[in-house]
C-alpha positions as CSV (number, residue, x, y, z in Angstrom):
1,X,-1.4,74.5,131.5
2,X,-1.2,78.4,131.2
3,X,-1.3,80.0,128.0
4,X,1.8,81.7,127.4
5,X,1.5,85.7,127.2
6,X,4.7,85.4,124.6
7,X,2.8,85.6,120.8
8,X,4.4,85.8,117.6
9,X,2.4,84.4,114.6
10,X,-1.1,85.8,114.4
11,X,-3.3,86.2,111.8
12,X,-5.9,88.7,110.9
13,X,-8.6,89.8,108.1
14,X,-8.4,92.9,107.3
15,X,-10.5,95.7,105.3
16,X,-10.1,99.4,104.1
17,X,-13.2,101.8,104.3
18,X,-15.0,102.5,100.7
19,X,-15.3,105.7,99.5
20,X,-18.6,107.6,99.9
21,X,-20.9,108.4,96.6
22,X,-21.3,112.0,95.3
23,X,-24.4,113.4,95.0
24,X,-26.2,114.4,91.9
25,X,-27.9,117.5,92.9
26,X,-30.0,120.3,90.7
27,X,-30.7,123.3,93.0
28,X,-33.9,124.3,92.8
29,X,-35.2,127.2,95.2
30,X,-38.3,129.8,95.3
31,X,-35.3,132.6,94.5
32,X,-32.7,130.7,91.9
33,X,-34.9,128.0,90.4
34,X,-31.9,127.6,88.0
35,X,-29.6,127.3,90.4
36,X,-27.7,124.4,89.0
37,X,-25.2,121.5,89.9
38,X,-24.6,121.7,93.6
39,X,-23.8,118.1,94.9
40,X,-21.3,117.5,97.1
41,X,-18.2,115.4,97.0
42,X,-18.2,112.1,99.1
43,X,-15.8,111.4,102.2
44,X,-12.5,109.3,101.6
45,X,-12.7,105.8,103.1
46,X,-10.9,104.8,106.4
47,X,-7.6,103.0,105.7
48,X,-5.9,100.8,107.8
49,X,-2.1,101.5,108.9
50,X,0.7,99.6,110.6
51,X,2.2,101.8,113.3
52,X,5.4,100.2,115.0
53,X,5.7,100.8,118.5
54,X,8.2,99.8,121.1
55,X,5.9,99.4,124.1
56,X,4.8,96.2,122.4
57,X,7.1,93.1,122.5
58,X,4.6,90.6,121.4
59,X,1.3,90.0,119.4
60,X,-0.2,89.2,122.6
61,X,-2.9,92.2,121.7
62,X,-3.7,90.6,118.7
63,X,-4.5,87.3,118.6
64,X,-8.2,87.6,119.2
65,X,-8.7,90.5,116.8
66,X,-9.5,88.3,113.9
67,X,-11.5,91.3,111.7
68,X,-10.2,95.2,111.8
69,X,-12.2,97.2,109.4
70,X,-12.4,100.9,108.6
71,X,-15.2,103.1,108.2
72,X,-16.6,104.2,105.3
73,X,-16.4,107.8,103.7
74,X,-19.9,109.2,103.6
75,X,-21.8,110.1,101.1
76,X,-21.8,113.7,99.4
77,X,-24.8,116.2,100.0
78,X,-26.6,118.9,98.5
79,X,-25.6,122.6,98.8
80,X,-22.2,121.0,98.2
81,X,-21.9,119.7,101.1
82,X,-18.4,117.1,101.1
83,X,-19.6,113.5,102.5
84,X,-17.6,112.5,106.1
85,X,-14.1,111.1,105.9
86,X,-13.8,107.8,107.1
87,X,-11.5,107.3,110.3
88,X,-7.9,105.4,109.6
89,X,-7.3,101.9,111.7
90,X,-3.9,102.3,113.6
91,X,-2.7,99.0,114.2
92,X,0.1,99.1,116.6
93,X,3.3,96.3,116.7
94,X,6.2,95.2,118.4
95,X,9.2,96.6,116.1
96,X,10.8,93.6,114.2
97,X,7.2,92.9,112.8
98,X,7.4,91.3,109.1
99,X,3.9,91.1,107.0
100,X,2.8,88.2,105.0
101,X,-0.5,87.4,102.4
102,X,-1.9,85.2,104.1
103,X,-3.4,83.6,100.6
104,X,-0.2,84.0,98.7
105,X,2.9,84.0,101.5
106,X,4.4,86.7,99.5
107,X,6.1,89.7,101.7
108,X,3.9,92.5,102.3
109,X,5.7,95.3,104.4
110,X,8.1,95.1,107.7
111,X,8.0,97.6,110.0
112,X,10.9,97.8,112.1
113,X,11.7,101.2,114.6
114,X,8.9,102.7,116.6
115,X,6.7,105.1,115.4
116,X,7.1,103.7,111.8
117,X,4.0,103.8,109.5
118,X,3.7,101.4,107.1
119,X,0.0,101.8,104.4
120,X,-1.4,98.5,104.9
121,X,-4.8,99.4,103.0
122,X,-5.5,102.4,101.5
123,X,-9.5,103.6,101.7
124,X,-11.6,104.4,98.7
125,X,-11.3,107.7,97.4
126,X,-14.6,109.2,97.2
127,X,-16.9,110.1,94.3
128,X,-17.1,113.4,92.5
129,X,-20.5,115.2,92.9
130,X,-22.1,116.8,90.0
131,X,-20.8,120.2,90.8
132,X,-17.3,118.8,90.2
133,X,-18.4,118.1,86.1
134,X,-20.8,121.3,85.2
135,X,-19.1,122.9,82.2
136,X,-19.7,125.8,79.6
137,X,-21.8,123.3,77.8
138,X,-23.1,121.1,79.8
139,X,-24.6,123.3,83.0
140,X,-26.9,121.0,84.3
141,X,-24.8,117.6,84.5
142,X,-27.1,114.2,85.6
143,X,-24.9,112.2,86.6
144,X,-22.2,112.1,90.1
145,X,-19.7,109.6,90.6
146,X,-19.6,106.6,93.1
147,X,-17.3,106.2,95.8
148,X,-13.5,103.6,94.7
149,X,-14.5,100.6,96.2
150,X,-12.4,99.1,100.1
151,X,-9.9,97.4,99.9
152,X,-9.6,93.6,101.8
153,X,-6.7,91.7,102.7
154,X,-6.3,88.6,105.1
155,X,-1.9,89.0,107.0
156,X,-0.3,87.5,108.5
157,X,1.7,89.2,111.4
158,X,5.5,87.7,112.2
159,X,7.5,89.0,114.8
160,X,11.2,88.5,115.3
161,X,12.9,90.1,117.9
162,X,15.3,92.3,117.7
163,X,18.2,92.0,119.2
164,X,22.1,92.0,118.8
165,X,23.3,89.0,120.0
166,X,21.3,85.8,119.4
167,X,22.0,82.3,121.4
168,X,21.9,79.1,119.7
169,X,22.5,75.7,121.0
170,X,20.9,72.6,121.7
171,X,18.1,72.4,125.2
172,X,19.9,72.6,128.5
173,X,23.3,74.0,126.8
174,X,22.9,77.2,129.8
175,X,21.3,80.0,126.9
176,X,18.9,80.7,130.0
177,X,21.7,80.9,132.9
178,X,24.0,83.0,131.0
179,X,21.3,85.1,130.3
180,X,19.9,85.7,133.7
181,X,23.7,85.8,134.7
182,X,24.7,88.7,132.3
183,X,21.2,90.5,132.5
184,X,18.3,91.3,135.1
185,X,16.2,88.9,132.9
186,X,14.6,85.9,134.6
187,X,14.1,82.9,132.4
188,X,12.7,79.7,133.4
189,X,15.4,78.0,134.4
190,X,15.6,74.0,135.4
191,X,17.5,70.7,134.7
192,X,15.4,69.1,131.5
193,X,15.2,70.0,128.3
194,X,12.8,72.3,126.3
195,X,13.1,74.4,129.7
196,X,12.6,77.9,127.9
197,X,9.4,77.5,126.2
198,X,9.2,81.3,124.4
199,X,11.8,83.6,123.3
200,X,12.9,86.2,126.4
201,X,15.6,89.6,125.7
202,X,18.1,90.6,128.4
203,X,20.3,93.7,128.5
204,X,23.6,93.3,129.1
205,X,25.3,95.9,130.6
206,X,28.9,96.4,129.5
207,X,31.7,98.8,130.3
208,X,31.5,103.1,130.1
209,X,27.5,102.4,130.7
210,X,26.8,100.5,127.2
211,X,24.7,97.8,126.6
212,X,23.7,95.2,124.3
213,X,20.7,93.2,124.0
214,X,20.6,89.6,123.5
215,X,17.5,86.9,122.9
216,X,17.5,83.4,124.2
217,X,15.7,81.3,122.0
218,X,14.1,77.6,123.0
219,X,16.6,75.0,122.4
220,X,17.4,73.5,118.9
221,X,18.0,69.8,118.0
222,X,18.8,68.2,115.0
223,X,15.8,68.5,112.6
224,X,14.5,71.4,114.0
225,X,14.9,72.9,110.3
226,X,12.6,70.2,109.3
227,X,9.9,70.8,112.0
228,X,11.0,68.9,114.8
229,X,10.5,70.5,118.6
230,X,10.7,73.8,119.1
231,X,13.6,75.3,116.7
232,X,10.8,75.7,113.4
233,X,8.7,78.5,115.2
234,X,11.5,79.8,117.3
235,X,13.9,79.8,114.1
236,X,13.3,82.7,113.0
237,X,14.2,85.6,115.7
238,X,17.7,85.1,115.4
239,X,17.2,86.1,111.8
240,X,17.6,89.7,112.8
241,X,20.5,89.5,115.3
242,X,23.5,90.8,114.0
243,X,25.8,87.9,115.5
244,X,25.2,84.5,116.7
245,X,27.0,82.9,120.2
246,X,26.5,79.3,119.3
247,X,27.1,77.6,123.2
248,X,27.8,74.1,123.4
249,X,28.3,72.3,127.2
250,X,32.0,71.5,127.6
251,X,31.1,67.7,129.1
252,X,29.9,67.2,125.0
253,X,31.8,64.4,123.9
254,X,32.1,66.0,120.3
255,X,32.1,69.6,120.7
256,X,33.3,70.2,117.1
257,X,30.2,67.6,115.8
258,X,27.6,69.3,118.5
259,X,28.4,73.3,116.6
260,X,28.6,71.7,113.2
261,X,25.3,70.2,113.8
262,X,23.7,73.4,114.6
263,X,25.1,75.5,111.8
264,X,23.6,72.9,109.4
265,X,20.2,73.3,111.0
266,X,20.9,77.1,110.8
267,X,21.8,76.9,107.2
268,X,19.0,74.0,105.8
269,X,16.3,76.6,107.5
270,X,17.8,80.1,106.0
271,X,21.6,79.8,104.3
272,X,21.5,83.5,104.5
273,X,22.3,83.2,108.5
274,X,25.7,81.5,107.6
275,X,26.7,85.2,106.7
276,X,26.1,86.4,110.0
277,X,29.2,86.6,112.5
278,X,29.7,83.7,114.8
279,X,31.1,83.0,118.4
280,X,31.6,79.6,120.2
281,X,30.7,79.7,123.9
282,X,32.1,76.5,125.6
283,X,29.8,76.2,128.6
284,X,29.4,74.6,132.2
285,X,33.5,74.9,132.1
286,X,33.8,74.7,136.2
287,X,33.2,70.9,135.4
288,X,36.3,70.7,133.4
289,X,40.2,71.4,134.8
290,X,42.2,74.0,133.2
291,X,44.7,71.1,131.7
292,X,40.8,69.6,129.7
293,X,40.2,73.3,128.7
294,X,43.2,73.8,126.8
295,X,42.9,70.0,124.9
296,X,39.5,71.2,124.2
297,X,40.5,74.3,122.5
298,X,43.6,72.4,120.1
299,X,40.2,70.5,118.4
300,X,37.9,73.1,118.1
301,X,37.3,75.0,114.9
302,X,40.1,78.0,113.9
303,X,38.1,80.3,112.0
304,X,35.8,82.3,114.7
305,X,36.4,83.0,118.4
306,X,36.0,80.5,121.0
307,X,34.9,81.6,124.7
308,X,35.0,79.1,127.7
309,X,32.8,79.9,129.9
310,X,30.6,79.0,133.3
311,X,27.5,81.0,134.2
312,X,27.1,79.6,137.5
313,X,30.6,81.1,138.7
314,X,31.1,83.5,136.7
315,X,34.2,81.8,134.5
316,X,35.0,83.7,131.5
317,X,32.0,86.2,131.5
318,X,34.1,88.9,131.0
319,X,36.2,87.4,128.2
320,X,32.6,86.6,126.9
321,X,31.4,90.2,127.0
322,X,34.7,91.5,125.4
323,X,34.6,88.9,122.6
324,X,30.7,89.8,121.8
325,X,31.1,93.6,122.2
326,X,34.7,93.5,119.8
327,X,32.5,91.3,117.4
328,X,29.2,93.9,117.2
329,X,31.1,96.5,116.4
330,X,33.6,95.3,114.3
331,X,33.8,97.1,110.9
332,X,32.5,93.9,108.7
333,X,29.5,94.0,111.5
334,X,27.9,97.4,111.4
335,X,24.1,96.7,111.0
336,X,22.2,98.3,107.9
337,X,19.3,99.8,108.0
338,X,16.7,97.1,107.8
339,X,14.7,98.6,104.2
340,X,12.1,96.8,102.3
341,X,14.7,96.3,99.9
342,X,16.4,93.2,102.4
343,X,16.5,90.5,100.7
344,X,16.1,88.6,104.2
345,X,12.8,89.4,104.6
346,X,11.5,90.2,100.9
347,X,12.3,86.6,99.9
348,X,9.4,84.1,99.2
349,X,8.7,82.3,102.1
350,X,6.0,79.7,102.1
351,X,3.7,80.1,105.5
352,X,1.8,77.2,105.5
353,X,4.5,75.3,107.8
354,X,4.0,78.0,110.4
355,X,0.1,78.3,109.8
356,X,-0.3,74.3,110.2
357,X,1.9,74.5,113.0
358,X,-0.4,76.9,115.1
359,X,-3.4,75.0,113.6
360,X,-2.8,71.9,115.3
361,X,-2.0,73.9,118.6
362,X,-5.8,74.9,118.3
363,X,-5.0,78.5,117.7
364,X,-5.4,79.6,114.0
365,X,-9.1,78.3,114.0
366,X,-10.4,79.4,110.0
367,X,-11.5,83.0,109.7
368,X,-15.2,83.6,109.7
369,X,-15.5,86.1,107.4
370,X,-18.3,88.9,107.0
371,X,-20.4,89.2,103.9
372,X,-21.4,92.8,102.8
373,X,-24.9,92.0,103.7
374,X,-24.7,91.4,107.5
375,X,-22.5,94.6,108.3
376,X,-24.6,97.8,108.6
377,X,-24.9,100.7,105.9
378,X,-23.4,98.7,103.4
379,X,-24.3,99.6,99.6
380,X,-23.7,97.7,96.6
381,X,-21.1,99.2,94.2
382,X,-21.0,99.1,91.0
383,X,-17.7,99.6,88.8
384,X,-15.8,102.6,89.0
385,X,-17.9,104.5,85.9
386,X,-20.1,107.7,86.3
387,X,-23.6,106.9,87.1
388,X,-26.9,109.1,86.2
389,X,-29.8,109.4,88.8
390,X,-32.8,111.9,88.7
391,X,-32.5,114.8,91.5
């Protein structure tokens, strides 16, 4: 079977550059043999940054870069000379990217519009030389400081899309035909369930040349909050859209019990989604007369707007459209700007459901990690404290 270029969990160790030592220096020359203090200061470590960036839509880049360090800051000189800075790690992603401790599962950062930067590590400042500490009483000074030590972190990286509209229903309900229908995007589309396999956008175009974007997600059944099929990993990119179209096939025999059932599983896997704004799609309607339609509609629920539809012949798209559009931008609907303040994404969330999930899919194999001694150029550290060496 293929290996699907659609990633959205990975994880990755991560580690900050050290700061370089200063140097503890006495100049001593044929013409100044009293020349004093004149070591240098040493170089600021590399840190490592999270850069959104909207060429990306998936983690695809990163799911075989289990170790990003940054280099070290050199180490101070005589004659004053200032130790090298280390270079900063860049690491780009898809906008909609949230950032977990991997040890803890407590929120780390969420970088959300392109060209964001978020400080994922900071490096090690480095060390004063003994030039830095000469005073009016103490002219030859012995002793320089060492670089702050790196910083090391293992993530995780979550993406969820972005987009306005999200679809929610259970597998073969037609997410994947309204989508090609309304868009130019090409989901796999065929007559079984669990057809769409990975999240896909499409941009629907819309009247006066606007646009909206909306994400078909694979198909949800009952449980799916609980870990069965597809909806646990797949869950959670509809946490950002700013409306759901719940669609539900019109030859349903409970229509009412089929949306009901998929708000619970909405609601048992984040109750803050029950705050988003809602629309009822009745799908596959060239199967039903228009006499059906309206009996349909007298049982169906009262309190959000109901849409009957067929993708294949175009029934109702532009009611659809209208209804979605009137919906984004109604007043009680404006999207805020996504801060780290959302209490979406800054509440606790436990990852080992999604970590074991990936682990028995044979792709979150453990982290080997590096010890000091095997990477090149390492030093030992000792604590942040002055320390005293002979020139």
């Amino acid at each position: 079977m293929p290996e699907s270029n659609f990633v959205d969990y990975v994880k990755i160790y991560c580690r900050s550059g050290k700061g370089g030592k200063g140097s503890m220096h006495l100049r001593h020359v044929k013409y100044n043999p009293n020349g004093g203090p004149d070591g240098g200061d040493g170089g600021k470590g590399g840190s490592i940054i999270l850069r959104g960036n909207h060429n990306y839509w998936t983690l695809l880049h990163l799911k075989y870069e289990r170790h990003i360090f940054a280099e070290h800051g050199g180490n101070g000189g005589k004659d004053k000379c200032h130790g090298t800075d280390g270079k900063d790690v860049y690491i780009d992603v898809p906008c909609g990217t949230v950032v977990y401790n991997a040890e803890t599962g407590k929120y780390v950062c969420d970088v959300t519009y392109d060209g964001q930067e978020v400080m994922l590590l900071k490096g090690g400042r480095g060390g004063l030389g003994n030039f830095q500490f000469r005073t009016a009483t103490n002219q030859a000074p012995r002793y320089a400081q060492p670089g702050e030590p790196m910083q090391e972190m293992t993530i995780i990286l979550e993406l969820k899309l972005l987009a306005d509209v999200g679809l929610v229903g259970f597998p073969n309900a037609g997410k994947s035909t309204l989508v090609s229908s309304l868009s130019n995007a090409r989901p796999k589309i065929a007559n079984y369930p669990f057809t769409t396999m990975e999240p896909s956008l499409g941009i629907v175009g819309y009247r006066d040349n606007k646009s909206f974007v909306m994400a078909d997600i694979p198909g949800i059944i009952e449980g799916a909050s609980e870990g069965k099929g597809l909806g646990l990993r797949f869950l959670r990119h509809i946490e950002r859209n700013s409306l759901l179209l719940f669609m539900v096939p019109g030859d349903t025999d409970d229509i009412k019990r089929e949306y009901e059932i998929l708000l619970n599983e909405l609601a048992q896997f984040n109750p803050e989604l029950l705050d988003k704004h809602r629309v009822l799609a009745v799908t596959k309607c060239d199967l039903l007369d228009e006499e059906l339609v309206e009996m349909l509609r007298e049982t169906l629920p009262d309190d959000l707007p109901v849409v009957f539809i067929s993708a294949v012949t175009g029934y109702g798209l532009e009611e659809l459209k209208d209804v979605l559009w009137s919906e984004l931008n109604a007043e009680s609907n404006k999207l805020a700007t996504i801060t780290a303040e959302d209490t979406l994404v800054h509440r606790d969330k436990d990852m080992t459901r999604f970590a074991q999930e990936l682990a028995d899919e044979g792709e979150d194999e453990d982290i080997e990690y590096i010890d000091e001694e095997d990477i090149e150029d390492i030093e030992d550290l000792d604590d942040f404290e002055y320390e005293s060496e002979e020139s």
